[in-house]
N, C-alpha and C positions, 0 to 999 in steps of 0.2 A: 382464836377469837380476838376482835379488835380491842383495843383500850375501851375503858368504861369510862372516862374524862371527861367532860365538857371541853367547849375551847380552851386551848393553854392560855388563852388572853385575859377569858374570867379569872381564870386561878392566880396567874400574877397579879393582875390586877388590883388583889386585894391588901397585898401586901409590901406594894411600890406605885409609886405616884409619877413613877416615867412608861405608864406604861396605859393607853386611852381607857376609860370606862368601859366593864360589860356592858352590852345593850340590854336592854330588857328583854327580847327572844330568849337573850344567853341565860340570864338568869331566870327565866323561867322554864327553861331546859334542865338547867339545872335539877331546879327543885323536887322538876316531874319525875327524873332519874332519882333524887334521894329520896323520894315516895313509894316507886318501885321496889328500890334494892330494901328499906326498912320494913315493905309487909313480904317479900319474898322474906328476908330472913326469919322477921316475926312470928311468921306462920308456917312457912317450909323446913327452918329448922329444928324443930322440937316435932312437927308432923311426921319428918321421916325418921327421928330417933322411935317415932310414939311406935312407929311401923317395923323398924326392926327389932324392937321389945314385942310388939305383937308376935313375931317371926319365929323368935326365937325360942320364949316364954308361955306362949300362949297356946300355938299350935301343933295340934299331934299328931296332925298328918298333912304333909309339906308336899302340895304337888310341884310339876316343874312350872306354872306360874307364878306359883309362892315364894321359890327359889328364885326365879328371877325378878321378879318383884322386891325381893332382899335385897340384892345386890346393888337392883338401880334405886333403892333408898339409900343405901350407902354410900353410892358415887352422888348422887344428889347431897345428902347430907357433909359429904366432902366438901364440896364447891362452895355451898351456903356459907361454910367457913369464911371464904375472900370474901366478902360481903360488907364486913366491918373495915377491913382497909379499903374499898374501894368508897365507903362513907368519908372515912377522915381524907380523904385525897378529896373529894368532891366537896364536903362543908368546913374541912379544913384552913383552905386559901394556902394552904404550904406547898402545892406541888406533891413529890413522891418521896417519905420520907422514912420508909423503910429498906433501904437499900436495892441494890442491883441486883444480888441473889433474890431475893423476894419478889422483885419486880417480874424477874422470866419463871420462877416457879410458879406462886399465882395463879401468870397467865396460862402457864403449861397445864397445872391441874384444873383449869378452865377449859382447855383444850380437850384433856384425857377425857373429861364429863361428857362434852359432846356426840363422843366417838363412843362411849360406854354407851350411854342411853340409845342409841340410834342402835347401834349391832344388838344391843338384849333385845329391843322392839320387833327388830330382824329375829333374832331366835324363837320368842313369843309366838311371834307370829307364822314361823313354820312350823312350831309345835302345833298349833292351832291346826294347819295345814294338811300335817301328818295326823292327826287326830281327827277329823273330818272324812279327807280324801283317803287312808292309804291307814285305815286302823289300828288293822295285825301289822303293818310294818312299825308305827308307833307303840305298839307294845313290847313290839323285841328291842326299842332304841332308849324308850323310859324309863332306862338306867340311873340309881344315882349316881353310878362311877360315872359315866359318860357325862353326865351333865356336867358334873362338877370341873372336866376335863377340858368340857365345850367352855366351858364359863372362865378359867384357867382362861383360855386360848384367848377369849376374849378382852379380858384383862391384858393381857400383853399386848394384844393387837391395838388397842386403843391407847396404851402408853407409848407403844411407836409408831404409829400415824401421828400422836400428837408432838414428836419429836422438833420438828423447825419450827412452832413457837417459839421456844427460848430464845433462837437463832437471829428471830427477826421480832425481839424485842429488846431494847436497850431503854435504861436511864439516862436521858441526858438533860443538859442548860441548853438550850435553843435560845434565850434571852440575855446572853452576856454582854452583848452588844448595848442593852438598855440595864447596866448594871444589876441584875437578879440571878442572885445564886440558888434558885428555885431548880430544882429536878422535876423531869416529867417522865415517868414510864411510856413510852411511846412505842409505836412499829419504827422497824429503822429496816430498811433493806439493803443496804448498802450503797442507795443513789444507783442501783439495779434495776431495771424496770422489770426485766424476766425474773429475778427473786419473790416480787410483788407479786407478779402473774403467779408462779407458781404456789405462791401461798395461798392467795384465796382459791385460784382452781383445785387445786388438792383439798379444801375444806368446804366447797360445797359439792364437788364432784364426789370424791368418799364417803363425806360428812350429813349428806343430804341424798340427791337426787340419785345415786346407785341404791343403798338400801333401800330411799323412802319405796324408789319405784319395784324392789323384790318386796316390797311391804304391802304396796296396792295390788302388787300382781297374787300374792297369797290370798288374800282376803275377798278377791273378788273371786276365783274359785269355790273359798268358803262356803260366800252368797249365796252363790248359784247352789249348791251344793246343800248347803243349808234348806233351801226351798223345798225339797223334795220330803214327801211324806214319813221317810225311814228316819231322816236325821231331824225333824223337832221334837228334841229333845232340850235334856239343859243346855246353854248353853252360854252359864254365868262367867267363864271364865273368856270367852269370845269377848262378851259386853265388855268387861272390864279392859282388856286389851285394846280394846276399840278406842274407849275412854283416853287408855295411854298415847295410843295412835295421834287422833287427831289433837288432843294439848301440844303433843309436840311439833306438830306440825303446826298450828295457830300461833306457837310463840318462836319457833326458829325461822321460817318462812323469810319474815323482815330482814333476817342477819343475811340470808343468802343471797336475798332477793340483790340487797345493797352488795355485797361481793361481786355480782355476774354486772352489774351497773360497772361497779369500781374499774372490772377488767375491761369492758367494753368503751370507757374510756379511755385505758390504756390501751387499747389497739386499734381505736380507730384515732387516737388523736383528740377527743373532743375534752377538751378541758372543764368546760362547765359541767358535764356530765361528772365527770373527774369531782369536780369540788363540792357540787353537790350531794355526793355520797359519801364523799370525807366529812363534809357537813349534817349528816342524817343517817349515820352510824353511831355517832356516839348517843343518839336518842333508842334506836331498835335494838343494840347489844344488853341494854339491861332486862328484855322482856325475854331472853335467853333463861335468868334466874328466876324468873315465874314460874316457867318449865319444871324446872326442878322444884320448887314449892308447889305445885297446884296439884302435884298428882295424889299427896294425900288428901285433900279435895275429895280426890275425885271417888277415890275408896271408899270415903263417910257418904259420899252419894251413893255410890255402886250398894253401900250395907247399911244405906238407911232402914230397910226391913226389921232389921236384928238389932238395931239400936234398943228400943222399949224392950227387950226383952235379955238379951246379952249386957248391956251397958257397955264398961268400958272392952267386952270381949266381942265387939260385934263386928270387929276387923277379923277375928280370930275365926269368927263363923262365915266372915265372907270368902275368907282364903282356906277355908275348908271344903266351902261350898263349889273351889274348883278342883276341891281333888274329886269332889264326885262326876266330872268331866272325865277321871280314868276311869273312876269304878262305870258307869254311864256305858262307855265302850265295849266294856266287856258284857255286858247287858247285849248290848245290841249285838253284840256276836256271837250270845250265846240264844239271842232270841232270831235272830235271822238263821242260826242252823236249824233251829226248830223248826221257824217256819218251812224253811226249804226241805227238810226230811219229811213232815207230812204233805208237801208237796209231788216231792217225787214218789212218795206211797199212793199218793190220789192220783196221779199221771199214770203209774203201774199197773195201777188197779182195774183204772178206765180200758186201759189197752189188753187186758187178759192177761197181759203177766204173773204169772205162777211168784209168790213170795216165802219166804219164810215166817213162820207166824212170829218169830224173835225180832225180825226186820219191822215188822209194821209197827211192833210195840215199842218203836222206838231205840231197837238196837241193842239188847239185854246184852247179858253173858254168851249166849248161844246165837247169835249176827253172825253167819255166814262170809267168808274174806271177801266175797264179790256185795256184798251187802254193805259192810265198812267201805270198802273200798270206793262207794258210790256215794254213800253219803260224808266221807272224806270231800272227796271233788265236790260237792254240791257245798259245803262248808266253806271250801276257800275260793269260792267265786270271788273275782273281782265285784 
C-alpha cells in the first residue's frame, strides 16, 4: 500500500517557515483523510474485537464462514492498529517520527491485510461454491483439520506476497536542502522505474483483479444455481458473504484504480498522468481502512433480526445461522434421495416391473443387492 501522507509540503510546512504555505486543496485533503482514519478506527476497531469475542465466546457451533469471518476480524483489527501513527503523522506537522523500523513494518502489515482479506473472500466464496454446485464434495472437504490448514496456508501466503513493501519503503529528508530535518515515510524504488512497475503490478494484479475475478466467477455460478427450485433454501451465509464482497470491493477499487493509472504513466511516458495519481493516492489509500472497519457494519445489518431478541448475542445467532447452511445440505441430500427413490419405484411400477415389497418401502432391512444398488446410483446423481 502507498503512504497515508498528504503532501510532504503541508507537513513541513508547519514547522519551518522556508518552506511555501499549504494551499487550502492541501489542507482540506487533509482533514478529509484525518476524518476517515478517526471513524475507521472508532468504529472498526472495538467492532472487530466485539466480533472475535462473539467467535470465540459466544458460539457453539462455528461453521467455515464463522472461522473465516474470525480470522478476517483479526487481520482487520491488526491493521486498525497503524491508524493512530498514521494520525500523529498527518495532525502532527512533524513528519515520520517513529523510526525506520516502523515505518516498513506498518506498511508491511498494511500490505499482509490486503492480501489476507481478499484470499479469505476467495476461500468464502468457494465454500459458497462447493456448497451449492458440488454438495457431497463439500461435505467430505468441511473438515476442521483442513480448514485450519487452508487458513494456515493462507496466512503465509499473504505475509509473502506482502514481502517488497518494506523494500520499497524508506524514511527519509527530502527537505534538507530548505534546512528540515523532518522525516517522511515514503515509497522509495530506487530511482528504478521497473521496481515501481513491479510493485503496484504485483499489488493489483495478485491483490485485486486475479481473486476478485475467481470471486465473480464463483458467485455467478451460485446465482444461477441458486435460481432453480431445489436450492431456495437458506441461504444467510451466501448474503452475508455477498455483503463482505462488495465492501471490499467499493473501498479498494480507488487504491487500484490509481496503481493501473500510476503504471500507465510510467510506460507510456505521460507525466501528468504520472502526477496526478501521485497526487489522488494519498486521498483513496485511507478508504482501504473503512474496509476493514465497515464489515462489522455489515454483520449488525446482516442480524438486525436477532437484535430485540438475542441483544448483545445477536452476532452469535447470526453466525450460527450459517452453520445451518451445512446442516441445510444434508437436508437436501437426504431429501433429494427420497425424492428420487419413490421416483424410481413410480417409474418401476408404471413399467410392470416385478419389485420387492422391502424395495418399495423404502429400502428396509430385507432390500435386495440390485434394489440398493439402484437406489445407491439414483442417490449420487449429479
Amino acid at each position: 500500500m502507498a503512504t497515508l501522507s498528504i503532501s510532504p509540503l503541508s507537513l513541513i510546512s508547519n514547522s519551518t517557515s522556508s518552506t511555501p504555505a499549504p494551499s487550502s486543496a492541501s489542507l482540506t485533503g487533509q482533514k478529509i483523510v484525518i476524518a476517515i482514519l478517526v471513524l475507521a478506527f472508532l468504529f472498526g476497531f472495538p467492532g472487530n474485537l466485539f466480533v472475535v469475542w462473539t467467535v470465540l465466546c459466544r458460539v457453539r457451533r462455528r461453521s467455515v464462514t464463522c472461522l473465516l469471518v474470525l480470522n478476517l476480524a483479526v487481520a482487520d483489527a491488526l491493521v486498525l492498529l497503524s491508524a493512530p501513527f498514521f494520525l500523529r503523522l498527518l495532525a502532527g506537522g512533524k513528519g515520520w517520527e517513529f523510526g525506520a523500523g516502523m515505518c516498513k513494518t506498518i506498511h508491511y502489515l498494511c500490505c499482509v491485510n490486503m492480501y489476507m482479506s481478499i484470499y479469505l473472500i476467495c476461500l468464502m466464496s468457494l465454500d459458497r461454491w462447493l456448497a451449492v454446485i458440488r454438495p457431497f464434495l463439500s461435505q467430505r472437504l468441511r473438515k476442521k483439520r483442513t480448514l485450519y490448514i487452508i487458513m494456515l496456508g493462507i496466512w503465509i501466503l499473504a505475509f509473502f506476497l506482502a514481502l517488497p513493501m518494506p523494500f520499497y519503503r524508506s524514511n527519509l529528508q527530502p527537505y534538507l536542502q530548505k534546512n528540515s530535518s523532518i522525516y517522511l515515510c515514503v515509497p522509495y524504488h530506487w530511482n528504478n522505474v521497473n521496481h515501481e512497475l513491479f510493485q503496484y503490478l504485483t499489488e493489483t494484479l495478485l491483490g485485486f483483479l486475479i481473486p476478485f475475478t475467481f470471486i465473480v466467477l464463483c458467485y455467478s455460478s451460485v446465482i444461477c444455481r441458486l435460481r432453480s427450485a431445489m436450492f431456495r433454501g437458506r441461504i444467510k451465509g451466501s448474503f452475508l458473504i455477498l455483503l463482505i464482497i462488495t465492501a471490499f470491493a467499493i473501498f479498494w477499487l480507488p487504491y487500484h484504480v490509481i496503481n493501473i493509472l500510476q503504471v500507465i504513466g510510467l510506460l507510456q511516458g505521460r507525466s501528468e498522468l504520472y502526477r496526478t495519481a501521485l497526487s489522488v493516492r494519498p486521498i483513496v489509500t485511507p478508504f482501504a481502512f473503512l474496509s476493514s472497519s465497515v464489515n462489522p457494519l455489515l454483520y449488525v445489518f446482516a442480524g438486525s433480526s436477532h437484535i430485540c431478541r438475542a441483544g448483545l448475542g445477536f452476532m452469535a445467532r447470526l453466525f450460527e445461522g450459517t452453520y445451518s447452511d451445512h446442516s441445510s445440505t444434508s437436508g437436501r441430500r437426504s431429501t433429494t434421495s427420497s425424492g428420487l427413490t419413490k421416483m424410481s419405484i413410480k417409474t418401476s411400477q408404471s413399467g410392470g416391473v416385478a419389485r420387492n415389497k422391502s424395495c418399495d418401502e423404502g429400502g428396509g432391512k430385507g432390500a435386495g443387492p440390485s434394489c440398493l444398488e439402484e437406489l445407491k446410483t439414483l442417490t449420487t446423481m449429479p
